[in-house]
C-alpha positions as CSV (number, residue, x, y, z in Angstrom):
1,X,-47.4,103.4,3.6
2,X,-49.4,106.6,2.4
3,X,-48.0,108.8,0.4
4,X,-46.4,105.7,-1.3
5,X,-43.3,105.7,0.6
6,X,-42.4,105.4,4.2
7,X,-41.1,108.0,6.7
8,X,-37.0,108.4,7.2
9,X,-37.0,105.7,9.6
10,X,-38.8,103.0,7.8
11,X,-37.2,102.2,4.8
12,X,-39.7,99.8,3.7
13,X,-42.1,100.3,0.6
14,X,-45.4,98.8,0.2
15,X,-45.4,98.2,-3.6
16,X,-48.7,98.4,-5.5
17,X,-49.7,95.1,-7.0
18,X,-51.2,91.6,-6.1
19,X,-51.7,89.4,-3.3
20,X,-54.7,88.0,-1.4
21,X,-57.2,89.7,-1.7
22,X,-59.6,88.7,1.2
23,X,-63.5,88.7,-0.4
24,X,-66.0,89.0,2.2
25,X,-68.6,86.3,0.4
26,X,-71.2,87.6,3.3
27,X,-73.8,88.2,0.6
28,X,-75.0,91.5,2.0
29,X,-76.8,94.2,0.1
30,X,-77.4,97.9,-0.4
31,X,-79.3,99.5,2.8
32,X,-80.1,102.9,3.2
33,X,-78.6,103.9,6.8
34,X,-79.3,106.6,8.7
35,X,-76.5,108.5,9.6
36,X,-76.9,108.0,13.2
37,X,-76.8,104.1,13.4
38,X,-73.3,103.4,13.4
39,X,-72.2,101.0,10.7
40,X,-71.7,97.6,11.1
41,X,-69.4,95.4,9.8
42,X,-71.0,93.4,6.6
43,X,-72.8,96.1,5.5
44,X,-72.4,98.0,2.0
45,X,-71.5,101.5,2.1
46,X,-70.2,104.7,-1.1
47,X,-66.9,105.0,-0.3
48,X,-64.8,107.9,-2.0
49,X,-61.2,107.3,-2.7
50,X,-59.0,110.7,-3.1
51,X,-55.8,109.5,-4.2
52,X,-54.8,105.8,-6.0
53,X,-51.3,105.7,-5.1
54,X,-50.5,102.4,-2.8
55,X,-52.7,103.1,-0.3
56,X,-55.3,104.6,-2.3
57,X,-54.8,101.4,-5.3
58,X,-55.0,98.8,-2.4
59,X,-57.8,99.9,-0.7
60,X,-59.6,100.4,-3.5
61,X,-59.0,96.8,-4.2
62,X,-59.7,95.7,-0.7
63,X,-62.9,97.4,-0.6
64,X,-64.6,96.2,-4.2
65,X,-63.5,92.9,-3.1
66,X,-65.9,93.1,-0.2
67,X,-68.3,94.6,-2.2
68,X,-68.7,98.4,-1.4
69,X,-69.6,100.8,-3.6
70,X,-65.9,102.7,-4.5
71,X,-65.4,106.1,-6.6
72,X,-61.8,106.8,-6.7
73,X,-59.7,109.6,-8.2
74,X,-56.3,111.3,-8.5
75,X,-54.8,114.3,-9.6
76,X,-54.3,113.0,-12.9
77,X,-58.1,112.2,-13.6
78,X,-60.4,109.4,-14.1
79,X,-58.7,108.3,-17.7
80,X,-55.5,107.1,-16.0
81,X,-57.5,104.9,-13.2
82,X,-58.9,103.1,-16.0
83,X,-57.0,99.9,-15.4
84,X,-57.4,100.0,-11.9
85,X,-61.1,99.9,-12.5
86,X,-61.1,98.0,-15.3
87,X,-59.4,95.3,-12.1
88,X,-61.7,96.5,-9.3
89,X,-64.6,97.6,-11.0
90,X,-64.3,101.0,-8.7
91,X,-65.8,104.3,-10.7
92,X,-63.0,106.7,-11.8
93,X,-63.9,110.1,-11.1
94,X,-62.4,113.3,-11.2
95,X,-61.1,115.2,-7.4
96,X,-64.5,117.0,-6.8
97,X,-66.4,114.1,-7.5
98,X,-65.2,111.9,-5.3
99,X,-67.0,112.6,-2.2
100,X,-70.8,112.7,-3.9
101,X,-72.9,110.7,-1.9
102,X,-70.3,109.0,0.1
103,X,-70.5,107.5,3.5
104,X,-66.7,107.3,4.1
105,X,-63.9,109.7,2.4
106,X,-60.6,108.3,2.2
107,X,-58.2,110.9,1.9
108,X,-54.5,109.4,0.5
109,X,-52.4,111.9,-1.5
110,X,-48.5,113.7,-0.5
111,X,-49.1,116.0,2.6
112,X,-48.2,118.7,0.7
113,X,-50.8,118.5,-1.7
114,X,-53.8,118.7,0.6
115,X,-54.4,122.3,0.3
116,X,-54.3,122.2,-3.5
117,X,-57.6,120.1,-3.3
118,X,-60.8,121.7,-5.2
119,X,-62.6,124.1,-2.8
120,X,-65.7,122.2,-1.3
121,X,-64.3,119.1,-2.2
122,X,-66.6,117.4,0.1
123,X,-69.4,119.0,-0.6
124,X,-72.2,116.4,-1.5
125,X,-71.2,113.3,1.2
126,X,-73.6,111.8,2.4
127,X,-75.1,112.9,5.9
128,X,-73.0,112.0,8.8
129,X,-69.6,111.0,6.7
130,X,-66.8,109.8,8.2
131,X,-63.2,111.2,6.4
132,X,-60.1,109.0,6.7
133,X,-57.1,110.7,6.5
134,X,-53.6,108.5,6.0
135,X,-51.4,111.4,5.8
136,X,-47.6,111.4,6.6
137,X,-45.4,115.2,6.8
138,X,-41.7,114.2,5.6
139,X,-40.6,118.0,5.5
140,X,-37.4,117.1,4.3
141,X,-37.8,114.4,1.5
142,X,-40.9,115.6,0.1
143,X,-43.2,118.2,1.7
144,X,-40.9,121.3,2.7
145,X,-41.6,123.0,5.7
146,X,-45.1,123.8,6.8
147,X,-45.8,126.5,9.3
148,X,-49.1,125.2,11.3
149,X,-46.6,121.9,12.3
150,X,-43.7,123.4,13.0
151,X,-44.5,126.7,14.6
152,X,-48.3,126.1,15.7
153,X,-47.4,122.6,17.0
154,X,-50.6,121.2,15.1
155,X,-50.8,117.4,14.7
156,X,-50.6,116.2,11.1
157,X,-54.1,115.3,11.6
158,X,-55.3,118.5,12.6
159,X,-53.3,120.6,9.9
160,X,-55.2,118.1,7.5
161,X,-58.6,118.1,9.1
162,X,-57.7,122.8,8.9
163,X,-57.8,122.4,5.3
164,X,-60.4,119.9,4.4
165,X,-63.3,121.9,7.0
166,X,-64.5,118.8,8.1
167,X,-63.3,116.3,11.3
168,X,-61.2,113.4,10.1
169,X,-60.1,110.0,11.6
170,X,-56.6,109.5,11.2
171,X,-55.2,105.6,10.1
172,X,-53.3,103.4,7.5
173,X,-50.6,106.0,8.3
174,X,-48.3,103.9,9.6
175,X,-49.5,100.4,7.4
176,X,-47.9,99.0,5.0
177,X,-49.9,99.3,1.2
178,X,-49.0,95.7,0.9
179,X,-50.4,94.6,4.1
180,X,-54.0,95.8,3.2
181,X,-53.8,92.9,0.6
182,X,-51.7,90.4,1.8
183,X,-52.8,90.2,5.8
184,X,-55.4,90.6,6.2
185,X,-57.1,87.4,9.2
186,X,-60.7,86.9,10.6
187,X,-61.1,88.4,13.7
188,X,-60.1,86.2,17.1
189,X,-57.0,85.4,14.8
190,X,-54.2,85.3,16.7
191,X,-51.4,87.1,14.3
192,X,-53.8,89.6,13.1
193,X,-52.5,93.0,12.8
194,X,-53.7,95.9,14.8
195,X,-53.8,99.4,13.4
196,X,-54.1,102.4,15.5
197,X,-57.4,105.3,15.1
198,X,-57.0,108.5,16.2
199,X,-59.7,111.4,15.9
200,X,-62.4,113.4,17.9
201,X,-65.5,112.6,16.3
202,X,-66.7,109.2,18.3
203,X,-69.3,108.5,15.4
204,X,-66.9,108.4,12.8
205,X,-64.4,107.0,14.6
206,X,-66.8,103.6,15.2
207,X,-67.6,103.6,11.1
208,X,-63.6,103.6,10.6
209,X,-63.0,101.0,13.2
210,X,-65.1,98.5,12.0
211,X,-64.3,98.9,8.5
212,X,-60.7,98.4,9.3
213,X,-62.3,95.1,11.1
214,X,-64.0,94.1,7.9
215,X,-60.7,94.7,5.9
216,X,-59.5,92.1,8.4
217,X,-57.6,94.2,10.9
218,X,-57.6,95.2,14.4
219,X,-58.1,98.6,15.7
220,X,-56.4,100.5,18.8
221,X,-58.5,103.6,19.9
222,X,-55.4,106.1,20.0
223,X,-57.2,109.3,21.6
224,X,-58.4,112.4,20.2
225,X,-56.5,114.1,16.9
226,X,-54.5,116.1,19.1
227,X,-53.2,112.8,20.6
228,X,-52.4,111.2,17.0
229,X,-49.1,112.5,17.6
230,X,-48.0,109.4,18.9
231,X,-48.8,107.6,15.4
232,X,-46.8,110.1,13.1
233,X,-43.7,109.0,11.5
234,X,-41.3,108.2,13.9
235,X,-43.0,106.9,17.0
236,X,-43.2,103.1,17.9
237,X,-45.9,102.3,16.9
238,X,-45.3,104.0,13.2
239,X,-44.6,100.6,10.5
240,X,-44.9,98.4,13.8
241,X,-46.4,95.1,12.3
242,X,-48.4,93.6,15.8
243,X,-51.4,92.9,17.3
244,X,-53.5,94.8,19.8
245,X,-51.4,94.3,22.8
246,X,-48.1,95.7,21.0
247,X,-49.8,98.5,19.5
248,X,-51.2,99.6,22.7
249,X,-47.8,99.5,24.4
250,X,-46.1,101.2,21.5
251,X,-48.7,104.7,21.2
252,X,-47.7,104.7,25.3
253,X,-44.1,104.8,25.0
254,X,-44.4,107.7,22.3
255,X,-42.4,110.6,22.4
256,X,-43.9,114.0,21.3
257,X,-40.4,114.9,20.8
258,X,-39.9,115.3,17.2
259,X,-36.7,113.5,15.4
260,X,-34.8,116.3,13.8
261,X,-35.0,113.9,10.6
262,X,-38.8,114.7,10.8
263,X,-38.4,118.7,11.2
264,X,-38.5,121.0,8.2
């Protein structure tokens, strides 16, 4: 999962490496969109990768596969992504750059770290960007405690999409980095996974949905960010490994209750 390891309650790691990687082979090409058609599934988009852990690595490898154009970067800088995209053929760039001209913003790096990113790091996206944020808080193993979630009662979401200025979609939280390579099926399939999307901005929301759909995944709309509480660590549906009908059950049985394991 993000972060490159799971929550207290799923002890699971996805571990970086191969698997079967699912190339699109629909031949499409290079469009210039405007940022109010929604995207469609096939079609080529800039996608900026902040952060090359699991996640970050797999859906960089995911997304080249399928042909989109993918800057990625970490807090290390570009020289230590060079085998990645020596593999992928994804553009190592430093933090700030990451976001130039992009359609879609992944943002995949430790919770804690998000307010240590540059000032204006999105400055220079492209018109109309979607951001994807995979973001996990695990106040006791890794982050500490953070005010805005405990005291505030912010969504991890929202604390993100605080700091970044800009509205985010929230998913791969609760996926397994392995998964993104290994699962992916054609849609109809009947053992496809299905991942749940939270966030407020419809627009954006669409873009992310059906790029998860391209990846080879289906998507549960799971309400606004403020409802995204019912994908953090610890719910249901967090690590669940179903299709659309479980998923759906499992973000309704959520608790907002947090698991003291989970409080800082």
């Amino acid at each position: 999962m993000s972060g490159s390891r799971p929550g207290p309650r799923v002890l699971r790691t996805g571990d970086r490496g191969g698997g079967a990687e699912c190339r699109a082979g629909h031949g499409s090409s290079y469009r210039t969109r405007h940022p109010t058609t929604p995207y469609a599934s096939g079609e080529l988009m800039k996608i900026g990768i902040i952060g090359a852990g699991h996640i970050g690595g797999n859906l960089t490898r995911r997304l080249t596969a399928l042909g989109h154009d993918v800057s990625v970067a970490n807090s290390r800088g570009p020289r230590s992504l060079a085998a990645l995209a020596e593999e992928t053929g994804a553009t190592p760039v430093t933090v700030a750059e990451a976001a130039r001209g992009a359609e879609v913003v992944v943002v995949t790096i430790p919770f804690k770290n998000v307010p240590d990113l540059p000032p204006g790091v999105l400055d220079g996206a492209a018109e109309g960007f979607a951001v994807i944020d995979t973001g996990n808080y695990y106040p006791q193993e890794r982050d500490g405690r953070i005010a805005g979630i405990e005291d505030e009662g912010l969504t991890e979401s929202r604390w993100t999409e605080r700091h970044l200025g800009h509205p985010v979609i929230k998913a791969f939280n609760g996926t397994y980095a392995q998964d993104i390579l290994d699962r992916p099926l054609p849609e109809g399939s009947p053992d496809r996974l299905a991942l749940p999307v939270a966030g407020d901005d419809e627009a954006a929301k669409r873009t992310v949905r059906a790029l998860i759909g391209e990846l080879g995944f289906d998507t549960v709309d799971a309400g606004g960010l403020d409802d995204s509480w019912r994908q953090q660590p610890g719910t249901p549906v967090y690590g669940l490994q179903e299709g659309v009908d479980a998923v759906t059950k499992a973000l309704a049985e959520a608790s907002p209750e947090r698991l003291a394991e989970l409080r800082g």
